[in-house]
C-alpha positions as CSV (number, residue, x, y, z in Angstrom):
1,X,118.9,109.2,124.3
2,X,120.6,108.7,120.9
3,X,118.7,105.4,120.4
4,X,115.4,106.9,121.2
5,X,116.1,109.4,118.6
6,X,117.3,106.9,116.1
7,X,113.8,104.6,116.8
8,X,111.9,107.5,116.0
9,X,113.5,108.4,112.4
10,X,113.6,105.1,111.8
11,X,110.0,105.1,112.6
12,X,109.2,108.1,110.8
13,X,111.0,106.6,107.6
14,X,109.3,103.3,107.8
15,X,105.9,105.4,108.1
16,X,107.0,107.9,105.1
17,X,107.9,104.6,103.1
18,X,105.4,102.3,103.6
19,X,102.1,104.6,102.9
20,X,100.8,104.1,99.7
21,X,101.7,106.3,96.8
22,X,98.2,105.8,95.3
23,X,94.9,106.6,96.7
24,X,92.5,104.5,98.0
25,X,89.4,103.7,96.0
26,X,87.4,104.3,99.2
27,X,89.2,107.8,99.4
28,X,89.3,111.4,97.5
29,X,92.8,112.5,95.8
30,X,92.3,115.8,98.0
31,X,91.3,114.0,100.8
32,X,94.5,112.3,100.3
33,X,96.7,114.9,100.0
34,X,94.8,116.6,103.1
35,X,96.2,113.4,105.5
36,X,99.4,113.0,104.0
37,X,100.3,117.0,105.4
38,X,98.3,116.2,108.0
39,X,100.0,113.1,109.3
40,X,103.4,114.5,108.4
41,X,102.8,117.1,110.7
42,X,101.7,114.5,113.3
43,X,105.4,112.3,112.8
44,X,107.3,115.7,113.4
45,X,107.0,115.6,117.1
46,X,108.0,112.7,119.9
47,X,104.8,110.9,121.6
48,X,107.0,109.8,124.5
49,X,108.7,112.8,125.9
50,X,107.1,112.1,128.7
51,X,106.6,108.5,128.8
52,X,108.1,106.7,132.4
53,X,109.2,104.1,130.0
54,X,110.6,105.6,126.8
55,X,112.0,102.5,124.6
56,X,108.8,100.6,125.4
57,X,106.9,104.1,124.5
58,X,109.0,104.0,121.0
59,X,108.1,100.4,120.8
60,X,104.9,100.7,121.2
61,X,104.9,103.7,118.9
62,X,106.3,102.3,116.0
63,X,104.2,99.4,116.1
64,X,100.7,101.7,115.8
65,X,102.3,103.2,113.0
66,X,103.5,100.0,111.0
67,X,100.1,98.8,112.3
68,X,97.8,101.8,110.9
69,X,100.1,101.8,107.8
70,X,98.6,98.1,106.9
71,X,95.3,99.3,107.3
72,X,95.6,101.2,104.1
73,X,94.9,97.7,102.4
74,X,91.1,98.0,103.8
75,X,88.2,98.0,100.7
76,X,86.2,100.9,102.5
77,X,86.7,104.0,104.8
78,X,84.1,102.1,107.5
79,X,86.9,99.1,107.6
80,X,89.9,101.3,107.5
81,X,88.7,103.6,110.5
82,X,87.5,100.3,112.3
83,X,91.6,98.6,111.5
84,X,93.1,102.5,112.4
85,X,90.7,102.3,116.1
86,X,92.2,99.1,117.0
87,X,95.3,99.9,116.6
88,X,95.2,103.0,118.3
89,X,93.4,100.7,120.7
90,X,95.9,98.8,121.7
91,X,99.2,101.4,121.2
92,X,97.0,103.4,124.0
93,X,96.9,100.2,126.0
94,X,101.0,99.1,125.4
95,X,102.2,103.0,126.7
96,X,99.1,105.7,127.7
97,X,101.5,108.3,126.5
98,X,100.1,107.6,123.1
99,X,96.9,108.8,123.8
100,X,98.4,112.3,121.9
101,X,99.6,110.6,119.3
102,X,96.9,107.9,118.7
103,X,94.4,111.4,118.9
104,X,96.4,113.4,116.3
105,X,96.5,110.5,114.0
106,X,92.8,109.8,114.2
107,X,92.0,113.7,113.3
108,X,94.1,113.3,109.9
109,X,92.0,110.2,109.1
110,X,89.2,111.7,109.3
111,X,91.0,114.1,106.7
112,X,90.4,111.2,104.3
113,X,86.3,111.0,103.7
114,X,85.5,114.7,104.5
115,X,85.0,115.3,100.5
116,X,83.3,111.7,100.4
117,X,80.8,112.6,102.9
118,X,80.0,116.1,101.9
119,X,79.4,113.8,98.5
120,X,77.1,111.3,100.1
121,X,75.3,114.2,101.9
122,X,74.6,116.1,98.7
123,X,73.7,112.6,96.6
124,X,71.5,112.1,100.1
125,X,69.7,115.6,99.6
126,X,69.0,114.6,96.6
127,X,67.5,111.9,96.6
128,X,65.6,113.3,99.1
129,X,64.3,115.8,97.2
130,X,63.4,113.1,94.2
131,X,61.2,111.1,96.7
């Protein structure tokens, strides 16, 4: 029990360390902000409390994160939400107790365009109404 506990602050730290401290160019600074308390909320809790297989759950766990984490390194949101659905792709398939987890995640990164698109949807209108 001790080690499962230690995997996931380690985990957590490795996931608090490793995201960037600047903002995409694909994404908004409040966009930004909006994931980083979303996700932290997210990293508060344990994925695999009820896992059949908990070090392989953690395992499996920490690897989606460090995974996601790189995916920060995408040019656009499209690429970065196609690198964040493979590896919640494949953390689902390692332990389906992620499913929570890989869910939660997903809902903060949508956090990160919802200024862009309400952007694009007013440049769209527009447009639109210039045509």
């Amino acid at each position: 029990m001790k080690l499962v506990a230690l995997l996931l602050v380690l985990s957590v730290i490795a996931a608090n360390a490793q995201t960037p401290t600047t903002v995409p160019n694909w994404a908004s600074s409040q966009g930004f902000t909006d994931y980083g308390t979303c996700i932290q909320t997210v990293m508060a809790g344990d994925p695999c409390t009820s896992s059949s297989n908990k070090p392989a759950c953690m395992t499996a766990g920490a690897a989606y994160i460090t995974c996601w984490v790189a995916c920060f390194a995408q040019t656009s949101y499209s690429s970065f939400r196609s690198c964040t659905t493979t590896c919640g792709n494949t953390a689902k398939t390692a332990d389906s107790t992620l499913g929570t987890l890989v869910s939660s995640s997903e809902s903060c990164f949508s956090k990160l365009s919802s200024s862009l698109l309400t952007l694009s949807a007013f440049l769209l209108a527009a447009f639109a109404l210039l045509f």
